[in-house]
C-alpha positions in Angstrom: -27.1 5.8 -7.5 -23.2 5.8 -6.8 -21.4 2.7 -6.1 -20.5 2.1 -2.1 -16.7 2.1 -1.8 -14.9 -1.5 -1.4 -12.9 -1.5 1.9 -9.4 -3.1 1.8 -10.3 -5.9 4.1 -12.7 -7.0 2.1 -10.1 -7.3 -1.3 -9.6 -10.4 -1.4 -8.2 -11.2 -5.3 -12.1 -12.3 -6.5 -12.5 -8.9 -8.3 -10.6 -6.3 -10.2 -13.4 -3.6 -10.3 -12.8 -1.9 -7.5 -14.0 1.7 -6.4 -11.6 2.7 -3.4 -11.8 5.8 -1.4 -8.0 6.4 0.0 -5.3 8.7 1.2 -1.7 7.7 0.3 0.0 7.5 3.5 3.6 6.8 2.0 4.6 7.5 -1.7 8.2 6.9 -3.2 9.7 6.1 -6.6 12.1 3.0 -7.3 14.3 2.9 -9.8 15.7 5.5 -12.5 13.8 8.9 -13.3 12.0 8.6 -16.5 12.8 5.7 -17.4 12.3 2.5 -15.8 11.3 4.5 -12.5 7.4 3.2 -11.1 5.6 4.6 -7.7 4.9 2.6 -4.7 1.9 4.1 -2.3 0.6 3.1 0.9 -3.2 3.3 0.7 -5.2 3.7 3.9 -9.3 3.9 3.9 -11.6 4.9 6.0 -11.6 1.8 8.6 -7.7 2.6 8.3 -7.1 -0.7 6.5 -3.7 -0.4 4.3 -2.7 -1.8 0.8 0.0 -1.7 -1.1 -0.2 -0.2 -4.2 2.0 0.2 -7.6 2.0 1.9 -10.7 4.8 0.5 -13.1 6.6 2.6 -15.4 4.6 2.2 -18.1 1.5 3.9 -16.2 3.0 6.2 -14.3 3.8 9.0 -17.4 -0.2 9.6 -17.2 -0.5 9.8 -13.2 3.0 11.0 -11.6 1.8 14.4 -11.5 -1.6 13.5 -9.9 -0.6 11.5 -6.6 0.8 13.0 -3.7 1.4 11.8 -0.2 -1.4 12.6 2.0 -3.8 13.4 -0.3 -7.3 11.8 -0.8 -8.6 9.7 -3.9 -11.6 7.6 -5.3 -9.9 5.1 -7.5 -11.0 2.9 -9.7 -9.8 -0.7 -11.6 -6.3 -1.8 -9.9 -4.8 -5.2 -11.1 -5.0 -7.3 -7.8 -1.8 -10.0 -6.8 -1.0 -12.0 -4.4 1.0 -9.7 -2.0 3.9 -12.6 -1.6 7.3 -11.3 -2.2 10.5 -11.1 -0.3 9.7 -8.1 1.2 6.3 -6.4 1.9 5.2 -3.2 3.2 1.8 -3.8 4.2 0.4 -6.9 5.9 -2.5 -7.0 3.4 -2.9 -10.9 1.7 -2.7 -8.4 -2.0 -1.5 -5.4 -3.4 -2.9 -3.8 -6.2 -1.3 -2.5 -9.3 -2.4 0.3 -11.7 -3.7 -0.8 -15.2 -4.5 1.2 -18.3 -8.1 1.5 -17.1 -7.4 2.7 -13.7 -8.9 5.9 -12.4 -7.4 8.1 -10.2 -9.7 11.2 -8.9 -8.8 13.3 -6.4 -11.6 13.9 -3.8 -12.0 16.0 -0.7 -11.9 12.4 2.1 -10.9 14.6 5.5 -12.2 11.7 7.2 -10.0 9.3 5.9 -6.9 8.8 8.5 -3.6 9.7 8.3 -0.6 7.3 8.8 -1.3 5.5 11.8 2.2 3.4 13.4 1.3 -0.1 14.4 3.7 -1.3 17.4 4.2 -4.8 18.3 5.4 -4.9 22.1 8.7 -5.7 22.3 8.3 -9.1 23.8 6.6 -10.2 20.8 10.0 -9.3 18.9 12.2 -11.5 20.8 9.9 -14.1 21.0 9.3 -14.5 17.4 5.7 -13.7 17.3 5.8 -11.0 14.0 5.4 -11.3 10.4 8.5 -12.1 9.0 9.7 -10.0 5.8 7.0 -7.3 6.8 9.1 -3.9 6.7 8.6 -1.9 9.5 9.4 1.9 9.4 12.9 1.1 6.8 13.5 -1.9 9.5 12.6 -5.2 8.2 11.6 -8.0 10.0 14.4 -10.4 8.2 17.2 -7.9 10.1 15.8 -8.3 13.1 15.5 -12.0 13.1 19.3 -12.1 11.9 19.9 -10.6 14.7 17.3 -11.5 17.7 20.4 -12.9 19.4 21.8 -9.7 20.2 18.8 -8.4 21.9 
């Protein structure tokens, strides 16, 4: 019998033997083309919980060609951190990073959702009530409270 699929809620750092089904709602490279260049995804599943995602340099040779934004995957193995830097693009307590035994399939998901925007009413801005260091469609939520005054 096939293993159920984890949900991102329910990562939670205890296990790294995870079997995902997700799209990649966002996809981009940092850093300098073949050479020290890594991805950085977006995953989404089908409960449209998201998790950030990386595949360092040194994995990336063997899956580059293979992930594409909006595209659908059961994935296997991630290393799983404490999402807790500076800046974060997801509001997920981990992020997951690719190892030598991860496995990326692609799969026909047209369930899972696409990018979904998350709003916080503007009140809650001005007031303070948003995760600071979160970054918000290229607009972090460090400028913003460098510059609440102005609003």
């Amino acid at each position: 019998m096939a293993r159920i699929h984890d949900k991102i809620w329910s990562i939670d750092g205890s296990k790294e033997t995870l079997k995902l089904a997700v799209r990649i709602t966002d996809l981009w490279f940092v850093g300098t083309p073949n050479k020290s260049e890594q991805a950085e995804m977006v995953f989404v599943d089908y409960e449209g919980d998201q998790i950030h995602a990386i595949c360092k340099s040194d994995h990336l040779k063997s899956w580059k060609a293979d992930l594409k934004e909006n595209c659908t995957y059961v994935m296997h193995n991630f290393k799983v951190v404490k999402n807790d830097g500076q800046f974060r693009v997801c509001e997920h307590e981990y992020k997951l990073f690719f190892i030598g035994v991860t496995v990326v399939r692609e799969a026909d998901l047209h369930e899972l959702p696409f990018k979904e925007f998350r709003f916080v009413e503007f009140a809650n801005v001005v007031a303070g009530n948003f995760v600071s260091g979160l970054l918000v469609g290229g607009l972090s939520a460090c400028f913003i409270e460098k510059y609440q005054g102005c609003f």
